[in-house]
N, CA, C and O atoms as a DFTB+ gen file, in Angstrom:
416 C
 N C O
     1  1      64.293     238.282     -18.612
     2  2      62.922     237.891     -18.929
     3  2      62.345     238.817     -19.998
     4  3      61.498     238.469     -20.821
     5  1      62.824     239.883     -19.914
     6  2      62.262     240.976     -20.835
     7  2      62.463     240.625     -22.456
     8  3      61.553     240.817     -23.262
     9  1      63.867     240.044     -22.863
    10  2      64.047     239.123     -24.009
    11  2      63.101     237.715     -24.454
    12  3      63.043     237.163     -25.553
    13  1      62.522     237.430     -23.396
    14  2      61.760     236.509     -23.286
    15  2      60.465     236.832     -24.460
    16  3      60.176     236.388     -25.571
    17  1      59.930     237.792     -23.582
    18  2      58.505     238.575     -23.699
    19  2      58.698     239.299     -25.163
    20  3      57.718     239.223     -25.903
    21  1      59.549     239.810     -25.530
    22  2      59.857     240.269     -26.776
    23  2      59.619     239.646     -27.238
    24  3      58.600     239.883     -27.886
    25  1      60.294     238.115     -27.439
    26  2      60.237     237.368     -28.471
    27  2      58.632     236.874     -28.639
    28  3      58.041     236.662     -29.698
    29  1      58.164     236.768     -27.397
    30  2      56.486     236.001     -27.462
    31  2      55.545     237.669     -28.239
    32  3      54.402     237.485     -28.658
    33  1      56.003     238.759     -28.314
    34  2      55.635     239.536     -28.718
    35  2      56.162     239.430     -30.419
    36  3      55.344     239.844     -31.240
    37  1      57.134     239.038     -30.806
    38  2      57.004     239.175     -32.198
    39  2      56.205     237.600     -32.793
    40  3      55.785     237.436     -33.938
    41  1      56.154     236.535     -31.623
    42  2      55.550     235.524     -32.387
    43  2      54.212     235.862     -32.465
    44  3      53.752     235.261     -33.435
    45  1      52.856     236.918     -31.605
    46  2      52.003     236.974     -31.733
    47  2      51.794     238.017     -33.229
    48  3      50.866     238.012     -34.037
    49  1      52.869     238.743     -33.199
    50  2      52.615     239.906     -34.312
    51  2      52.442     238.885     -35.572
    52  3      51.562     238.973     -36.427
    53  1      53.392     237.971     -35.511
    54  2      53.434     236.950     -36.359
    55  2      52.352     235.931     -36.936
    56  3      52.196     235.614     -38.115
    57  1      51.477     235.392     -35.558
    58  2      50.540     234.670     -35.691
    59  2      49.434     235.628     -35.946
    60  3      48.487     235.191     -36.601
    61  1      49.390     236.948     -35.512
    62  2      48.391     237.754     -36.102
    63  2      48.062     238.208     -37.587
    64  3      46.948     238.461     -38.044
    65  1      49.473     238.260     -38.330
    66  2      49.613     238.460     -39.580
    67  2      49.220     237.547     -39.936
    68  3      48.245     237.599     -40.686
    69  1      49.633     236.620     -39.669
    70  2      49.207     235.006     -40.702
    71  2      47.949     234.570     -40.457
    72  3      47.594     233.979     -41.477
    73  1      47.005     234.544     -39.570
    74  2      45.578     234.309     -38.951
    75  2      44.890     234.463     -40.008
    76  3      44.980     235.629     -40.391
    77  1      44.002     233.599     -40.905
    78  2      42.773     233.544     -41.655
    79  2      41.032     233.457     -40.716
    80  3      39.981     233.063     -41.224
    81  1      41.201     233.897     -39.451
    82  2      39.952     233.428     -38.259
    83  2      40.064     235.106     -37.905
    84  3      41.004     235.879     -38.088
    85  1      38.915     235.302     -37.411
    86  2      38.695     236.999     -36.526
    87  2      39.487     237.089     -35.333
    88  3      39.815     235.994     -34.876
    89  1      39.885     238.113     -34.699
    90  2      40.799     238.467     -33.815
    91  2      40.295     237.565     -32.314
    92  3      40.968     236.877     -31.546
    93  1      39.293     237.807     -32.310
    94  2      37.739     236.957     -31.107
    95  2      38.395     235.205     -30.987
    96  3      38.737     234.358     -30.162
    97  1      38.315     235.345     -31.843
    98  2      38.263     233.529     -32.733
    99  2      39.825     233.313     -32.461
   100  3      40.124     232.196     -32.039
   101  1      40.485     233.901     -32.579
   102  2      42.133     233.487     -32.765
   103  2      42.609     233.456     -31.278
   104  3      43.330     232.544     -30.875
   105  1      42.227     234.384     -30.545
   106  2      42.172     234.393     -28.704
   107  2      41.883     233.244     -28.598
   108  3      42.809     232.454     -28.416
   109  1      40.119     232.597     -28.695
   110  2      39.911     231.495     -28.004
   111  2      40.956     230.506     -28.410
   112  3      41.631     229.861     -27.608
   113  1      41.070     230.409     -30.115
   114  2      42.413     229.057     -30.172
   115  2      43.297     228.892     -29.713
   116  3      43.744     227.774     -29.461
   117  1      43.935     230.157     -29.409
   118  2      45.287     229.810     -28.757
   119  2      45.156     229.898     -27.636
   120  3      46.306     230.015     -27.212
   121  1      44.249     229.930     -26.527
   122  2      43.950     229.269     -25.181
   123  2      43.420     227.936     -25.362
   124  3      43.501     227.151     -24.417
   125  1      42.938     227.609     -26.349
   126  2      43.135     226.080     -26.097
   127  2      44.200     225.191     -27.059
   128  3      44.478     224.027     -27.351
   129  1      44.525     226.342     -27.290
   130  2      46.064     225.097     -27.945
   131  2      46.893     224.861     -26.761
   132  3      47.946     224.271     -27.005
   133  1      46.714     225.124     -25.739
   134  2      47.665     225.168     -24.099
   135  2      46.635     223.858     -24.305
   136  3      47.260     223.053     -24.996
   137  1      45.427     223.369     -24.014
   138  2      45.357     221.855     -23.716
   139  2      45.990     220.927     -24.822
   140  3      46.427     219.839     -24.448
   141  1      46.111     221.409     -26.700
   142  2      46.822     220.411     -26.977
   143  2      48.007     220.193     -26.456
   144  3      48.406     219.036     -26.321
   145  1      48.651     221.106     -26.135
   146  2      49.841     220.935     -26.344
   147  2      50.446     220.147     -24.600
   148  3      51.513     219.540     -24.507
   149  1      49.645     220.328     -23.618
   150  2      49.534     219.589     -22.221
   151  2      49.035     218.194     -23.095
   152  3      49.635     217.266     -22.552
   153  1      48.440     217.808     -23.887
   154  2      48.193     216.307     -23.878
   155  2      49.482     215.637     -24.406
   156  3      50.044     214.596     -24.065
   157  1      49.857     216.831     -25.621
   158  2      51.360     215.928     -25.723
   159  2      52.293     215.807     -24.796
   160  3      53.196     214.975     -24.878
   161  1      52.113     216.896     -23.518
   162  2      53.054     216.559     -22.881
   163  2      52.698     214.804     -22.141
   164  3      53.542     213.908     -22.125
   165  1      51.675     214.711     -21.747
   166  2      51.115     213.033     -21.640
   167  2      51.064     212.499     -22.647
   168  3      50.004     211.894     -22.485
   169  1      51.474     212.171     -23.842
   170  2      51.564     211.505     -24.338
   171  2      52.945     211.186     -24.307
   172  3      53.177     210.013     -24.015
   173  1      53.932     211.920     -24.532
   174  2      55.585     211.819     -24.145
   175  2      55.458     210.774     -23.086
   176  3      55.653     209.559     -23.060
   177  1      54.938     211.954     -21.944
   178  2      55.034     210.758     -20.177
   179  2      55.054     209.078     -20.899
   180  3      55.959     208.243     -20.885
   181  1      53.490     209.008     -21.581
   182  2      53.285     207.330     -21.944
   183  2      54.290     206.914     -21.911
   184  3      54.720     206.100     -21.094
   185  1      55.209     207.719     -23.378
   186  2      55.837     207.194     -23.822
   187  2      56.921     206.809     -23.254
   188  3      57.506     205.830     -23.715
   189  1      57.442     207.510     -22.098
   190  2      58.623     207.624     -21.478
   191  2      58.108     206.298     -20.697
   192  3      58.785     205.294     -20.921
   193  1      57.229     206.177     -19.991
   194  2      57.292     204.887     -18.737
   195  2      56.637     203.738     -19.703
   196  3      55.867     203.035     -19.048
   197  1      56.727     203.351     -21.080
   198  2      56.006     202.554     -22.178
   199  2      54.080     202.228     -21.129
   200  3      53.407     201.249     -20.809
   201  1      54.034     202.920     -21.067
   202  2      52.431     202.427     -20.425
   203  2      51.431     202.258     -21.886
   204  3      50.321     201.773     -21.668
   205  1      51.669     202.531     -22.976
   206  2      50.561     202.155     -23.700
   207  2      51.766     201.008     -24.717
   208  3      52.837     201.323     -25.234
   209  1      51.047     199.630     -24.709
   210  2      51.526     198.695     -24.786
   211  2      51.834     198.440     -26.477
   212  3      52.490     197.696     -27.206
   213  1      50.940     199.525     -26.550
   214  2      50.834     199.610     -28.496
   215  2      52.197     200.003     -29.098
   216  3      52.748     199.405     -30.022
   217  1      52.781     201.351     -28.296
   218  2      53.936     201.513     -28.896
   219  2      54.807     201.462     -27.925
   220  3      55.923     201.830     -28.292
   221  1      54.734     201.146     -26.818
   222  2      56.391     200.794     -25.763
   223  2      56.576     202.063     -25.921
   224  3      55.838     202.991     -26.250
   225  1      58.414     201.909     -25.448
   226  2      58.884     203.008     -24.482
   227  2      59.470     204.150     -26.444
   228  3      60.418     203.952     -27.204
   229  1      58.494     205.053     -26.489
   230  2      58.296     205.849     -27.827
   231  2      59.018     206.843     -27.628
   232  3      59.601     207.275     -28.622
   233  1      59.226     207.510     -26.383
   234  2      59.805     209.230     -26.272
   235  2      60.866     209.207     -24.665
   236  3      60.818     208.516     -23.647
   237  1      61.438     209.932     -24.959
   238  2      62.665     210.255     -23.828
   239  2      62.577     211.095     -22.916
   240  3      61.419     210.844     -22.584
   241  1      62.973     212.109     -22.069
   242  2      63.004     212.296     -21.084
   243  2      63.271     213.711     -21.485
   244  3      63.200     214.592     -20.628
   245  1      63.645     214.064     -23.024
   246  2      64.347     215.143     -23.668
   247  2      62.945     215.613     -24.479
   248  3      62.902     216.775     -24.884
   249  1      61.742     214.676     -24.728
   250  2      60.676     215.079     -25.516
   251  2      59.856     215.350     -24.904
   252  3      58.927     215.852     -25.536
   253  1      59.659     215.219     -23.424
   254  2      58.812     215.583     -22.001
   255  2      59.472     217.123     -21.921
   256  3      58.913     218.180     -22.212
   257  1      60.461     216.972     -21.569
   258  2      61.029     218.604     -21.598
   259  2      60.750     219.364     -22.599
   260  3      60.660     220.580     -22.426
   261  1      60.533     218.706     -24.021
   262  2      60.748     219.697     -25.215
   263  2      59.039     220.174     -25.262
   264  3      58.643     221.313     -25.512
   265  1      58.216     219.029     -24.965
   266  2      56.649     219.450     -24.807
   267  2      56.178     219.900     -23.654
   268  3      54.964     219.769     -23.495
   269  1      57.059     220.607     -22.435
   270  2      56.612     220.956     -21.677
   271  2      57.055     222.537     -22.068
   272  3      56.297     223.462     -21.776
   273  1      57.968     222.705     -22.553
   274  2      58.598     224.451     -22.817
   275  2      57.820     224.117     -23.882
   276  3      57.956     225.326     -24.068
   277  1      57.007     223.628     -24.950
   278  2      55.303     224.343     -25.709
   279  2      54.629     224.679     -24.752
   280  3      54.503     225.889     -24.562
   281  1      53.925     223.658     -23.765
   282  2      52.999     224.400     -22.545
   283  2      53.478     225.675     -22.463
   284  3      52.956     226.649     -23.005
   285  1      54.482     225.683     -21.779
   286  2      54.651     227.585     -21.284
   287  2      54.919     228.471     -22.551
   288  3      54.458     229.597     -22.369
   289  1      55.418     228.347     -23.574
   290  2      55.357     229.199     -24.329
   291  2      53.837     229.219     -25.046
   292  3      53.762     230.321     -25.588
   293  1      52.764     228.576     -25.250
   294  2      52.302     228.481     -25.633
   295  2      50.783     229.550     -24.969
   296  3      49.792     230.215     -25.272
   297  1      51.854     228.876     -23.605
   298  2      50.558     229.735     -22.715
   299  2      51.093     231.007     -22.648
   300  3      50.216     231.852     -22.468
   301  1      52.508     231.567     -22.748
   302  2      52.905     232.790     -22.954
   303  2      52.005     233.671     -24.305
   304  3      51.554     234.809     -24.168
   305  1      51.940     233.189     -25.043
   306  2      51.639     233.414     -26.529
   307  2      49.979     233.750     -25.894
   308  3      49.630     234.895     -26.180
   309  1      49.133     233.108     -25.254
   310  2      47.489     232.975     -25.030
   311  2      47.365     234.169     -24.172
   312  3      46.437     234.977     -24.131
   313  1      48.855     234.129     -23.249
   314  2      48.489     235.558     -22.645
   315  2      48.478     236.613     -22.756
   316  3      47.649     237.370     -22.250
   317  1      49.863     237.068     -23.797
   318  2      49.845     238.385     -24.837
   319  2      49.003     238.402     -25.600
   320  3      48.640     239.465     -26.103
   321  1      48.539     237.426     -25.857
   322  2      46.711     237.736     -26.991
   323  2      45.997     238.368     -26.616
   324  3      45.403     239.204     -27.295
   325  1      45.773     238.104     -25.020
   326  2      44.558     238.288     -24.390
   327  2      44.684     239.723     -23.522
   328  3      43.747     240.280     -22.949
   329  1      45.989     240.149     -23.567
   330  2      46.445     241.159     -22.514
   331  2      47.490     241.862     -23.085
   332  3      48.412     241.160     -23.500
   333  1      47.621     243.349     -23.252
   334  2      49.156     243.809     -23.818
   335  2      50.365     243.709     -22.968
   336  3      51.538     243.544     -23.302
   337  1      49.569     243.912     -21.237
   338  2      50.596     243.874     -20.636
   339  2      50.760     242.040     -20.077
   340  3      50.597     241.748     -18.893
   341  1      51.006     241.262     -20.857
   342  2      50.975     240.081     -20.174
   343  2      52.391     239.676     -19.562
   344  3      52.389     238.556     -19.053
   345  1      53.392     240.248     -19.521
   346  2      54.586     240.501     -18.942
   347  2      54.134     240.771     -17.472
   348  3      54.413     239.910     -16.638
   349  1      53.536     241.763     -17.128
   350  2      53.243     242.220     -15.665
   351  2      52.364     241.956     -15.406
   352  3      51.834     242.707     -14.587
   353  1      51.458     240.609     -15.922
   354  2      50.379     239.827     -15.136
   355  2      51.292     239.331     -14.705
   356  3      51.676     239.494     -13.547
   357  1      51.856     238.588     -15.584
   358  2      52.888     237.049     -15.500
   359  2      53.259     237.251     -13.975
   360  3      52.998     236.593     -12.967
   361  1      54.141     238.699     -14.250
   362  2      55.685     238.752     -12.600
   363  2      54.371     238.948     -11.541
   364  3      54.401     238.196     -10.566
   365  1      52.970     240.085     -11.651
   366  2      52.049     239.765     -11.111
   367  2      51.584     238.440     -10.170
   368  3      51.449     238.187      -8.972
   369  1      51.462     237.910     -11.174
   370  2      50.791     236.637     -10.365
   371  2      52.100     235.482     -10.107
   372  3      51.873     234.993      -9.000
   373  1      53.073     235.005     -10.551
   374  2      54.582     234.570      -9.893
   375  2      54.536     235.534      -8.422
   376  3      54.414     235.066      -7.290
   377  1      54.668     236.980      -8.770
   378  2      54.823     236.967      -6.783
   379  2      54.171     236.510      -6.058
   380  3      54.615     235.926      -5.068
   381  1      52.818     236.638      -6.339
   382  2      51.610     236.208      -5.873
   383  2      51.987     234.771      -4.749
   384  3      52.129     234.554      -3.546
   385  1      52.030     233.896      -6.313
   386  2      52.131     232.503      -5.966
   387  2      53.660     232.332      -4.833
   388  3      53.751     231.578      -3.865
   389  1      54.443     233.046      -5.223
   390  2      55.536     232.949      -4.574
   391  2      55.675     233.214      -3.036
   392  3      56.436     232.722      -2.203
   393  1      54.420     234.410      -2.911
   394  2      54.480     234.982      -1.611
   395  2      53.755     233.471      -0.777
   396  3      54.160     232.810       0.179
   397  1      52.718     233.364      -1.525
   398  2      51.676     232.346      -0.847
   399  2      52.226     231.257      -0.667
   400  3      51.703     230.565       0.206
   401  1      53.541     230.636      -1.434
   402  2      54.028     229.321      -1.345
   403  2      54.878     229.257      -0.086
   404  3      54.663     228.588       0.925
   405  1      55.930     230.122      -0.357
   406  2      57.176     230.363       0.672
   407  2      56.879     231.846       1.740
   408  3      57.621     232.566       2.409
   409  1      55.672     231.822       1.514
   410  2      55.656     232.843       3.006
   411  2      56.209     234.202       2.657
   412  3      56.290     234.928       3.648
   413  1      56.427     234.500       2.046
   414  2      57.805     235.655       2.294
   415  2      56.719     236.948       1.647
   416  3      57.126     238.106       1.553
C-alpha cells in the first residue's frame, strides 16, 4: 500500500505544480471531482443495463470498473490534499470500519 500512497503523492505534487486556482480553491475541487467522477461511474451502470433508451447498452462491465478505480483514486488524491498524513487516516478509518463491520 505504501507504493500506492507514493504514487498519489507524486500525482498531488503534480497537480500542485500545474494548478492555475489558490491552494484553498484547488482542495475544494478535488473533493468534488469525487462526485464527478461517481456520476460517471452511473453513467457506465446506464450504460451497462442500456436503461437510457437514447444510447442502449454504451459501456461494459470493464468501464464500471475503470470509473470506479477514478472514485478511489480520486478520492485518494482529495485526501492527501487535505491531510499530509492521509495514508494513516485511510488504515485509520479501514480499521475502524473493519472492526465495526466484522466485530473483531
Amino acid at each position: 500500500m505504501r507504493e500506492t500512497w507514493d504514487t498519489v503523492e507524486r500525482l498531488v505534487e503534480w497537480l500542485d505544480a500545474e494548478s492555475t486556482v489558490s491552494p484553498d480553491m484547488a482542495r475544494l475541487l478535488r473533493v468534488l471531482k469525487i462526485s464527478e467522477e461517481a456520476g460517471e461511474v452511473a453513467e457506465a451502470i446506464h450504460g451497462v443495463t442500456g436503461s437510457n433508451p437514447r444510447k442502449g447498452n454504451s459501456h461494459t462491465w470493464d468501464d464500471v470498473q475503470t470509473e470506479l478505480c477514478d472514485v478511489i483514486l480520486t478520492g485518494m488524491v482529495a485526501l492527501r490534499t487535505i491531510t499530509p498524513d492521509a495514508a494513516k487516516v485511510f488504515a485509520k478509518r479501514l480499521a475502524h470500519v473493519t472492526e465495526r463491520s466484522l466485530g473483531r
